[in-house]
C-alpha positions, 0 to 999 in steps of 0.5 A, a space after each residue: 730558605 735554604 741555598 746550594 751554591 753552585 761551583 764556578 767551574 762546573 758545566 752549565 748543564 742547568 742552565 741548558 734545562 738539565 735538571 740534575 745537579 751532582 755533589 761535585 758541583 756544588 760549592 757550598 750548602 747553606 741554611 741546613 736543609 734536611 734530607 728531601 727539603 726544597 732548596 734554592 740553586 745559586 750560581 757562583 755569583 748568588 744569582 738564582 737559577 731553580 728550585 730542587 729537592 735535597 738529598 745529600 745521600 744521593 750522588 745526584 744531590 739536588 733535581 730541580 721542580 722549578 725554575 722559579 722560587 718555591 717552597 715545600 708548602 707550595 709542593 702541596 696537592 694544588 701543586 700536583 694536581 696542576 702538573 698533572 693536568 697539564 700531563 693529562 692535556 699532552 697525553 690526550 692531545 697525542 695518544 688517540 687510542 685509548 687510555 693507557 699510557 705514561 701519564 708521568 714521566 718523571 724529569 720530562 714532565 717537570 716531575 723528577 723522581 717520579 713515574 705514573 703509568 695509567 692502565 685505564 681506570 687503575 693508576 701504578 706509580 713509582 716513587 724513585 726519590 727521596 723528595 717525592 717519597 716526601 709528597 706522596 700523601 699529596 701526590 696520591 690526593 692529586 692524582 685521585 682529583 684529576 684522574 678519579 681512578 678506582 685504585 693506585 697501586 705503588 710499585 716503587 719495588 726498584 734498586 735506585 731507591 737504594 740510592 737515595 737512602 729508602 727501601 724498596 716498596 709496592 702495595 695498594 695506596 688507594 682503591 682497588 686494584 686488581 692484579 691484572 688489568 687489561 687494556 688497549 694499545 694498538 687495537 689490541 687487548 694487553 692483559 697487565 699483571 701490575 703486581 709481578 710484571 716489570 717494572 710497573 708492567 709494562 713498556 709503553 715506551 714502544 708503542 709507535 715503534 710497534 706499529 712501525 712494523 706494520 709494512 714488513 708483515 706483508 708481500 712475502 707470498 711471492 717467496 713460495 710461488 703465490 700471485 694474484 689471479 683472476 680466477 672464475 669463481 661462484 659465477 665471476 671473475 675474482 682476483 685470488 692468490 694462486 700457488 705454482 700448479 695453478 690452485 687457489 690458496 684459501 689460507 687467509 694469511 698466504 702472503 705474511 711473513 714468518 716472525 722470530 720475537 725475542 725478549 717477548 716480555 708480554 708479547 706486544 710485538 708478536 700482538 702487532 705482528 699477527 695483528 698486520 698479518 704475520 703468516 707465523 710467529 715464534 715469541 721468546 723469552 726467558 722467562 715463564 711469567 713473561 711467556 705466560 703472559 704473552 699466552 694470555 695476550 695472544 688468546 685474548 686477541 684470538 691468534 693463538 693458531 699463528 704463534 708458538 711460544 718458546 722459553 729459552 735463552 736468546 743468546 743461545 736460542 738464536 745461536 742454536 739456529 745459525 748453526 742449524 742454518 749452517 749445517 744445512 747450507 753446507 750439505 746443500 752445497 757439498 752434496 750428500 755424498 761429500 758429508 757425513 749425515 750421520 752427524 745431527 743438524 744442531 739440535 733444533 736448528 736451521 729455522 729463518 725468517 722474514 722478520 726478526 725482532 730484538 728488544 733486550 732489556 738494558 745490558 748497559 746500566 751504567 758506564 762501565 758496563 757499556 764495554 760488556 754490553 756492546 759484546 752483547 748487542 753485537 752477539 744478539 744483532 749478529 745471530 739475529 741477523 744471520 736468521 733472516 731470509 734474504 731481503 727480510 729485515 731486522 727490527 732492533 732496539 736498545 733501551 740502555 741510555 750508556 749505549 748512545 745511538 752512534 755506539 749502537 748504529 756503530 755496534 750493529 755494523 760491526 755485527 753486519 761486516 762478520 755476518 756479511 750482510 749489508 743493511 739498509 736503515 729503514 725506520 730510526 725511532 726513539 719513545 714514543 709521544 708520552 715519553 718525551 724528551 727535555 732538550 739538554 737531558 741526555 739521559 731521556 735519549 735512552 731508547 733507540 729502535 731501527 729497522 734495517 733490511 738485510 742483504 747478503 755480500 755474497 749468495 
């Protein structure tokens, strides 16, 4: 079988279950593999190590399958079906609330290369390497035996296969499968559109994170002067919310927070939000697709009089209303007499709210991007968190993996000292249980996600 011989020099990375293997790494190839071929890994001395597939195409030349010898013909559908077994055993022993998940995450389920998201009875696959573009025949075969799905669609539409020498693809590989499909997260519906959506369309990877905003939706009634009393009514004493001239409020979502979700995507935050009694969202994004979507969602789950969409650019979104809010902050303490109204507040400025959530795309995709996207974290974190009313909190999230958690905690205080507000770290998550992470394997640390409540220096 066909050998790479690793350098003496090199970082013991594999040897700490890190399952990339770079070209200045190796030493010598030996045997003539060809492109998507398994080969033998070697340390210096001949010792063996692991077993990856090739592609000298690749800056990352070799990703190990296996950490005992193994060749192609073994890489067949019994191979596959029995991987994704044990991916489907850790999925039902931790997603416990319907069938819609990561079923592979590719390096983390000892699978590198390729990505499986399940959308109940309809599978999106993505096949991101030259190896397991090789095995697809055997990939699809054992995903139909294990999981016995009505259709798999391939959305292998992404730039990293570029990297590997193959062209972008997406189309149907087996069954029938509709463009958009639904399904629950949460208790809540999610309509998906697999064909156009991001990525495979959509991110499983916030779900818990998701729920964790459950405990900032509620006890913000008290801001406009609303206890509970007990009151007489229809023959008896009931305790009911009670606003300052002593009348009973019968708006049902009296003590929710106000919301501002920027990057929406399909909505799944403002979902959560209405979901634990959120008074009012704002759900933005760019894109009409993505807002479009979110639409959708928010009529399937019945909160469509709670959420008002807006298709706009964040940066400049988010700006608009600091300024706004500033406007009215300096007439407020000059006086009017000391101003000249005649000059507009920023046009559709001045809003705040309880809860601001920021969940960007990846500014930084690569290591030299990471100077520009610490701007970019720093910009949207500090406008974001000059929206936010006194005591409310900041719900923020970083999904570059060039952005480590130190730079991104790092980046926000920076934010927090030119806003003058102090933050107080709540929650600090990472993905969620079907993305796990390989101890070692850096690059599966990607996502960061806090919640911080936010005070002011000075009032």
């Amino acid at each position: 079988m066909p050998s790479v011989t690793l350098e003496r020099s090199r970082k013991k990375r594999l040897e700490h279950a890190h399952p990339w293997i770079f070209n200045n790494e190796i030493a010598s190839v030996d045997g003539n593999p060809e492109p998507g071929d398994l080969v033998n890994v070697l340390n210096h001395q001949g010792r063996y190590l692991a077993t990856g597939y090739y592609n000298p195409a690749s800056q990352i030349t070799v990703r190990v399958v296996s950490y005992q010898p193994l060749d192609f013909a073994q890489m067949d559908t019994a191979f596959f079906t029995a991987r994704f077994q044990d991916c489907l055993r850790h999925r039902e022993r931790f997603i416990q609330d319907g069938e819609a998940y990561r079923l592979v995450y590719g390096e983390a389920d000892f699978l590198p290369g390729l990505i499986v998201d399940r959308f109940g009875s309809v599978l999106v696959v993505q096949l991101l390497t030259l190896g397991m573009d090789r095995c697809r025949e055997a990939i699809v075969q054992a995903l139909i035996e294990v999981m016995q799905p009505e259709g798999i669609y391939e959305r292998s539409d992404v730039s990293i296969r570029e990297l590997e020498g193959l062209e972008q693809t997406k189309g149907h590989l087996y069954g029938e499968c509709p463009r958009h499909v639904t399904v629950t997260e949460n208790g809540l519906l999610i309509k998906v559109d697999i064909v156009e959506g991001q990525k495979t369309g959509y991110f499983f990877d916030q779900r818990e994170n998701r729920a964790a905003i459950e405990p900032l939706m509620k006890g913000w009634g008290y801001k406009s002067g609303i206890r509970l009393e007990q009151v007489e009514q229809d023959g008896s004493e009931q305790w009911l919310p009670v606003n300052k001239s002593g009348k009973v409020v019968t708006f049902p979502y009296w003590d929710g927070a106000t919301v501002l979700e920027c990057f929406s995507h399909t909505g799944s935050f403002t979902l959560n939000a209405c979901k634990y009694g959120a008074k009012k969202v704002t759900c933005l994004d760019i894109s009409e697709h993505a807002i479009e979507s979110a639409r959708t969602n928010v009529e399937l789950n019945g909160f469509t009089d709670r959420v008002e969409f807006v298709v706009a650019d964040a940066f400049q979104y988010l700006r608009e209303q600091v300024k706004g809010l500033e406007d009215r902050n300096v007439r407020a303490r000059a006086g009017e007499q000391k101003v000249d109204t005649s000059k507009a507040i920023a046009a559709g400025g001045g809003k705040s709210f309880d809860v601001v959530i920021l969940d960007p795309p990846a500014f930084a995709k690569t290591k030299s991007a990471v100077k520009g996207a610490c701007r970019g974290y720093k910009d949207i974190n500090l406008h974001g968190m000059k929206l936010v009313n006194e005591g409310g909190y900041l719900v923020t999230a970083s999904c570059s993996y060039h952005m480590r958690p130190d730079l991104f905690l790092e980046t926000i205080a920076d934010a927090a000292e030119d806003a003058g507000k102090v933050l107080r770290l709540i929650e600090w998550k990472a993905a969620g249980k079907d993305h796990p992470q390989i101890l070692g394997v850096d690059e599966g640390h990607y996502l960061k996600f806090a919640i911080f409540e936010v005070r002011s220096k000075t009032k």
